[in-house]
C-alpha positions, -999 to +999 in steps of 0.1 A: +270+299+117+266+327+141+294+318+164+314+314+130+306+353+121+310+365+153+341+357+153+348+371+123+334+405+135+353+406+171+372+434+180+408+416+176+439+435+195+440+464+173+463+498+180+449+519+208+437+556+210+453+586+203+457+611+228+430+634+210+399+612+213+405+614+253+391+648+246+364+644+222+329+652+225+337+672+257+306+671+271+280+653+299+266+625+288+228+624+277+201+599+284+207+571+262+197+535+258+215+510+275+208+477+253+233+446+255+259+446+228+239+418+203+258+395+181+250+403+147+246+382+112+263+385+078+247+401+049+242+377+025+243+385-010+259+420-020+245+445-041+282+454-052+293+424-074+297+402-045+314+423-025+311+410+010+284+434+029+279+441+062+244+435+074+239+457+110+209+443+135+192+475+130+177+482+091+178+517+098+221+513+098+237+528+064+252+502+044+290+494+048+310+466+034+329+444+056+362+463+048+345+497+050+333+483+089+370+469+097+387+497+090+364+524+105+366+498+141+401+505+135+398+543+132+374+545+161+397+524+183+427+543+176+406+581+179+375+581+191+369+556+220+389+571+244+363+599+251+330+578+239+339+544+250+341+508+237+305+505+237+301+539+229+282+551+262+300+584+265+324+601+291+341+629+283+325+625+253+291+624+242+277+589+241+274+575+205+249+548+210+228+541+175+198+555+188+212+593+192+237+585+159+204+577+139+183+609+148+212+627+139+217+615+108+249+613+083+252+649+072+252+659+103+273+634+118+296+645+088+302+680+092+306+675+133+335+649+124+353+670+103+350+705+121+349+695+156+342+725+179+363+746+208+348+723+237+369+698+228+353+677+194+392+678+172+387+688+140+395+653+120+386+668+087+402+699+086+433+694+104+441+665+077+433+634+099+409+622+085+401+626+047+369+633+036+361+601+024+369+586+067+351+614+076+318+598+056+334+565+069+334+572+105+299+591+100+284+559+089+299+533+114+289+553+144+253+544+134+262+511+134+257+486+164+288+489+182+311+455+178+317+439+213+353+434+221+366+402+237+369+401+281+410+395+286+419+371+317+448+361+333+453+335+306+452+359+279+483+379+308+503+354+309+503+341+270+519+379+264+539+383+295+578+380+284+607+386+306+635+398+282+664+403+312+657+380+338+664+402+371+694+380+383+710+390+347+706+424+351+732+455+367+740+454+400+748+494+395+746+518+374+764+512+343+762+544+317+772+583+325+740+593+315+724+618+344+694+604+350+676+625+370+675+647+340+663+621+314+632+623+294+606+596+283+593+613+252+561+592+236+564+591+198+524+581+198+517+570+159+550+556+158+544+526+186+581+537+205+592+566+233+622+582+227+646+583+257+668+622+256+694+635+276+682+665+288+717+674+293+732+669+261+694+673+240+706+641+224+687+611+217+700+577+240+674+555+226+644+546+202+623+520+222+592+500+207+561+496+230+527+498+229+507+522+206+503+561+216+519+555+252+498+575+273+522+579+303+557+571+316+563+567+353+593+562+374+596+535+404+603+550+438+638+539+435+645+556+399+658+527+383+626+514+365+609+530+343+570+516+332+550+528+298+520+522+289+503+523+251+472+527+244+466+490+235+475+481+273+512+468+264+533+477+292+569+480+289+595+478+321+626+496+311+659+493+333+677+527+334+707+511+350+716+494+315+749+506+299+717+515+267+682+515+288+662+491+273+629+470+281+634+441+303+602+429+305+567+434+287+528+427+291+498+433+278+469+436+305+441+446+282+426+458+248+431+492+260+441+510+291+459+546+300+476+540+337+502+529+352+521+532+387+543+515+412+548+514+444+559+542+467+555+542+498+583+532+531+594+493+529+573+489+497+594+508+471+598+488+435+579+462+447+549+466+429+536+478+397+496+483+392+482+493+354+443+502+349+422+493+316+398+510+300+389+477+285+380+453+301+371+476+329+393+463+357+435+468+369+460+443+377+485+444+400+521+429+393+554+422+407+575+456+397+606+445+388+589+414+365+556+423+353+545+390+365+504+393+372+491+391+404+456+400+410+426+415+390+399+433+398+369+441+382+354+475+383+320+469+364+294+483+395+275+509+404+274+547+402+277+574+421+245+594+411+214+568+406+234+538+419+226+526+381+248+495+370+271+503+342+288+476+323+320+498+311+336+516+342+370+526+328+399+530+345+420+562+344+445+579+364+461+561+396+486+574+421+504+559+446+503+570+479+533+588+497+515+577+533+505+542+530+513+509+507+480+517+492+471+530+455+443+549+446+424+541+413+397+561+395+374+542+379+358+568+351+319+561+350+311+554+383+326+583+398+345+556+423+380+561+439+391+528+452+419+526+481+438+496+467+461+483+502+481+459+486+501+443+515+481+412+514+473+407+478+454+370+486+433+393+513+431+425+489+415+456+510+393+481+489+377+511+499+353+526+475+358+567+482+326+581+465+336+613+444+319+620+408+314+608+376+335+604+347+370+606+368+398+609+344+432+628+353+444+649+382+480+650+406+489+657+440+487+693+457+526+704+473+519+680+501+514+651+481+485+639+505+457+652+488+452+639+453+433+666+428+408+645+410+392+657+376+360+645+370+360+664+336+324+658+325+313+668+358+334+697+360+341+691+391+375+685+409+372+657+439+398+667+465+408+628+482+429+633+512+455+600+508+463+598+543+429+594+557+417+577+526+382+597+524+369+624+502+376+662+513+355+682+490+342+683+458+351+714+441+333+733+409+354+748+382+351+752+349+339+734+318+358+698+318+390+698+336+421+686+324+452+691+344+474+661+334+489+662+366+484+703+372+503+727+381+513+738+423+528+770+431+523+798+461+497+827+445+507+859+465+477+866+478+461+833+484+489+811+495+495+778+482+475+767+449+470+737+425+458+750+391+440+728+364+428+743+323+400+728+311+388+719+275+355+732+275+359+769+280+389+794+283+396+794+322+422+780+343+410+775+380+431+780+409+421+760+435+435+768+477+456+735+490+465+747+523+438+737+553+460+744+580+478+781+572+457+796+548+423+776+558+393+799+547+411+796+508+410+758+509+394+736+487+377+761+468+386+781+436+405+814+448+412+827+414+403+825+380+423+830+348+415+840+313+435+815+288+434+811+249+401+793+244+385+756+250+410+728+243+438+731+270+453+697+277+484+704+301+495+729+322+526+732+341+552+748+368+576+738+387+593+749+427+620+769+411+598+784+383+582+820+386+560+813+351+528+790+349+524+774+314+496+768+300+489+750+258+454+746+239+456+720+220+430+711+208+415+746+200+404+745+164+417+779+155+458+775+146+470+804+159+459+792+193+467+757+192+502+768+178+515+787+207+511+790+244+503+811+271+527+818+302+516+844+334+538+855+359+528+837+389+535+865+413+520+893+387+487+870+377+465+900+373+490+911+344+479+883+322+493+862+302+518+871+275+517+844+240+547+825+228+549+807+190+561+778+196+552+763+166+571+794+148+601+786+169+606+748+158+608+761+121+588+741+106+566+752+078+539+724+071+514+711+095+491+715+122+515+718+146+496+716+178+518+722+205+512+704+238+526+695+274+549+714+289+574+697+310+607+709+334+644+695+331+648+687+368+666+720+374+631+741+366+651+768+344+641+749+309+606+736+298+604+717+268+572+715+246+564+692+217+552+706+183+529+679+171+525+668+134+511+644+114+527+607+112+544+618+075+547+654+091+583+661+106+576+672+144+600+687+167+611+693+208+610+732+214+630+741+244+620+776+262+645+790+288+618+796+313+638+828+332+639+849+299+607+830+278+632+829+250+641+799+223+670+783+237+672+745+215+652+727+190+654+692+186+647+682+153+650+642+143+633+619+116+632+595+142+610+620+164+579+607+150+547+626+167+561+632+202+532+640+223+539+635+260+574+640+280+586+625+316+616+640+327+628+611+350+630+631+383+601+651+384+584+622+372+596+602+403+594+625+432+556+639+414+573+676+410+547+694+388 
């Protein structure tokens, strides 16, 4: 009978998270239990005309039918566990085990939910998300026992593993006149697709299904292959050489997961891919021009601080190395950055780089040797030098980092920089990258600017740019999280100077939060997305980035919530 239920009750492969609930809760995690997920009984008889109940562990849980609990574990898969976690221990978010949700309480629970706050809580209510009758939803599940999602093996890789375009089927050159250094990988998140656009013509060469809310795009070393990721952990290999790029092959590595890479470095290019789950909490290495699994490895261990075992260490941003065949992985909780040398994948070499807590995003400096770690809820930026494979320093900025990748460019007065927002407070940090010309600035934050408020997600520049661009999200306050900021990078102390964005797209109805900017490969355009609601129309805003003035608009039905873009080249060559 148990075993019966429990099934019934399992976390099944269900859409993954939104880009938002990365961001939620921004805040260190507080002391918290740490119980084993139990398996839990049905209810018995209902008090609503036999309508199926669900009966938690705990007594203390408010009552929820068995369609009221699916459909909130949906919701909280989709928004929420991307900052709190499967099981609900907190990251970048607070935790939400059921003995803090309890003390809280449901009113209070409620009006958190549906407000959010400027350190990085969205506002589900009031931004139409969530109606108010999910808001009361979501309230209630989160003082439930949190359902225990199933492990996923290489049986479970290989049963979704499908080459579509076997390789000795596919181009032996290039066969379309699209350029393709100057293409863009544009994620249409609620949609389940990317949108491919020629950032030449600001046309659209294809509509692609993949994986749920793809989190990133990145480019093999050669530029023909291009790997997504969704949030559910479906991974999509797309060949750019086809006369129409399409997907030639396909996996899914997880329940969820954010990362993906390939291989880079001399003698190695294309030859592998590697993708990171956040659950289970492990990566997987593959061939790169197949998808075909290789080798998994846990990351469930130890941390940093305590050396206390935690059972959910997420993986989250990896980069390949420019120096050695080696990738480096951040595993979230633990604070861990493991070396991965993969030339002898039956003899795998890890080296576990200590750095901080809750590791999440972060890029190269100019040099691509030193990789700019975010360890958001410690706010702290680890600085790992690649080539050596060790950690430099650990830097302190401001209240939880998120670059994306950040932002490098020469400050006049303190030489070269790599710059990072963050979603808790209104700063963006500029951090010396140069030990070896400008040495008594490096590794330490020379400068600090004043942005729009809490709730910056991306920032960006690029080697031919003279303007830093910075968006806010996820700042409850429209007017904010409708435009962006943009500062002169050799007139800093000037400040910034606003642009609408969300006024330039012309559309009337809508959040629309504007995020990510990205460069055309040329670094004179930088296109942002306006971001809608799913029945919402959204748009691409394109900024001439000499003048700062509107120079396209890409407005499409098929343009469903474009969040993140990749221009192909930058993407490749980790220009940012």
């Amino acid at each position: 009978m148990i075993s019966r239920n429990f099934k019934r009750y399992r976390l099944t492969a269900l859409p993954a998270l939104t880009m938002l609930c990365q961001l939620a809760f921004a805040q260190a995690p507080a002391a918290h239990g740490d119980s084993t997920i139990r398996e839990y009984e049905s209810a018995g008889g209902s008090p609503l005309a036999n309508v199926p109940m669900r009966q938690d562990i705990n007594p203390l849980a408010p009552k929820m039918t068995e369609a009221e609990f699916d459909k909130a574990k949906r919701i909280f898969f989709e928004r929420c566990a991307g900052c709190h976690g499967v099981l609900r221990k907190g990251a970048t978010g607070k935790p939400l085990t059921q003995d803090i949700t309890l003390e809280k309480g449901l009113e209070y629970l409620k009006v958190f939910i549906k407000f959010g706050s400027p350190g990085g809580m969205p506002n589900w209510g009031t931004s139409g998300v969530l109606t108010d009758e999910e808001v009361d939803l979501m309230a209630r599940y989160i003082q439930q026992t949190p359902p225990a999602p199933p492990e996923f093996g290489l049986k479970e890789m290989q049963a979704s593993w499908k080459v579509t375009v076997p390789v000795d089927q596919r181009p032996k050159k290039k066969m379309n006149n699209l350029n393709l250094d100057n293409l863009f990988s544009v994620t249409l998140r609620d949609d389940g697709k990317i949108a491919l656009i020629d950032g030449d013509s600001k046309k659209i060469v294809n509509i692609l299904n993949t994986g749920y809310a793809v989190h990133i795009s990145r480019m093999s070393a050669s530029g023909r292959y291009m790997f997504v990721i969704g949030r559910d952990a479906k991974i999509n290999l797309i060949d750019l050489w086809m006369e129409k790029p399409d997907t030639v092959a396909e996996i899914k590595v997880g329940m969820e997961a954010r990362s993906v890479e390939s291989s880079k470095a001399k003698g190695w290019e294309d030859k592998y891919a590697i993708a990171g789950t956040y659950w289970p909490p492990q990566f997987v290495i593959m061939d790169g021009d197949t998808l075909k699994p290789r080798k998994i490895v846990s990351t469930r261990g130890m941390t940093v601080s305590g050396q206390d075992y935690h059972p959910e260490p997420r993986v989250a941003a990896i980069v390949a190395s420019h120096f050695k065949p080696e990738f480096f992985v951040n595993v979230k909780e633990t604070g861990m950055v493991y070396s991965v040398d993969y030339r002898d994948l039956n003899n795998l070499k890890l080296k576990m780089i200590e750095a901080a807590p809750f590791l999440h995003d972060g890029g190269f400096e100019s040099s691509h040797r030193y990789f700019m770690d975010a360890a958001n809820a410690s706010n702290k930026i680890a600085v790992i030098d690649t080539k050596e494979g060790e950690l430099t320093k650990l830097v302190d900025v401001g209240k939880t980092p998120h670059p994306g990748r950040g932002a490098n460019f020469v400050d006049p007065k303190f030489g070269p920089v790599w710059a990072t927002g963050h979603l808790g407070d209104e700063s963006i940090s500029l951090i010396g990258t140069d030990p070896k010309k400008h040495a008594d600035n490096a590794w330490k934050v020379v400068r600090t600017l004043k942005g729009q408020g809490g709730g910056s997600l991306f920032l960006k520049t690029h080697p031919k740019s003279k303007n830093l661009w910075v968006d806010t999200t996820l700042n409850p306050d429209p007017a904010v999280s409708q435009s962006v900021a943009v500062w002169d990078i050799n007139n800093l102390e000037k400040g910034s100077e606003l642009i609408p964005i969300g006024e330039w797209s012309g559309i009337k109805d809508g959040p629309k939060r504007i995020v990510q900017p990205e460069y055309n490969k040329a670094g004179d355009e930088v296109w942002f997305s306006v971001w809608n609601g799913k029945d919402q129309e959204s748009a691409i805003v394109v900024v001439d980035d000499k003048t700062r003035k509107l120079k396209a608009v890409i407005r499409d039905p098929k343009l469903v919530t474009p969040t993140g873009k990749f221009n192909v080249y930058n993407t490749q060559h980790d220009v940012y």
